[in-house]
N, C-alpha and C positions, 0 to 999 in steps of 0.2 A: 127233713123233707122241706123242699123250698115251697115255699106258695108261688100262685098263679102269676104275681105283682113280680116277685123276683126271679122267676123263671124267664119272664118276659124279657126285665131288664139285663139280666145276663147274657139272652140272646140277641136283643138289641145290640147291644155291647160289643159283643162275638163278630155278629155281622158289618158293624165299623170299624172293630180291628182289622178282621180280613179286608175290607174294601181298601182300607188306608196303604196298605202291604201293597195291596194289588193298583194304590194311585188311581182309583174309578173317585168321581167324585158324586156325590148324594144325586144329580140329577143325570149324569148320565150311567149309575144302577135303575134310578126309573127307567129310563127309556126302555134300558136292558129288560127288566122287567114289565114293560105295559104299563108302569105308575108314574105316576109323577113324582117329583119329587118333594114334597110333600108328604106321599103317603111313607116313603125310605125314612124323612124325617122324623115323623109320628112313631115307626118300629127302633129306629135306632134309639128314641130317645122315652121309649116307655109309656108313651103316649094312649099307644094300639097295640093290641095284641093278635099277631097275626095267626095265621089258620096256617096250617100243614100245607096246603098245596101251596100259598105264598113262600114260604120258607123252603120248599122245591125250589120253586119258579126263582127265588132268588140264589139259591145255591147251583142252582143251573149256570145262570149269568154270571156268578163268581167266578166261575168252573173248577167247582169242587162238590163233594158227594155230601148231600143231605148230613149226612151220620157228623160228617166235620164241623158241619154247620153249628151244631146243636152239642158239640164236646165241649162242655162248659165246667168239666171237673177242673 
């Protein structure tokens, strides 16, 4: 069972491989998502740990389905 710390950082993680794939860069996923970029920074780098609607609202702007998001096996 992963802890909270490593869960995080995995999806961090997750979430700048897919961007990198997808050539978005940290500030324009904020925009995509209402954040700045800063706050993109904070998540991908284990800083913050985001909340379920954020990890939508960014998998939206991805465009790809939450469940992807978060396949971290």
């Amino acid at each position: 069972m992963l802890s909270k710390q490593e869960l995080s950082a995995k999806i961090g993680d997750r979430i700048k491989k897919i961007r990198h794939e997808k050539g978005i860069s940290q500030a324009e996923l904020g925009r995509m998502c209402e954040k700045d970029k800063q706050h993109i920074e904070l998540i991908e780098n284990n800083k913050v740990s985001p909340n379920i609607f954020t990890l939508y609202i960014i998998a939206t702007a991805l465009e790809i389905e939450l469940k992807e998001l978060l396949d971290i096996s």
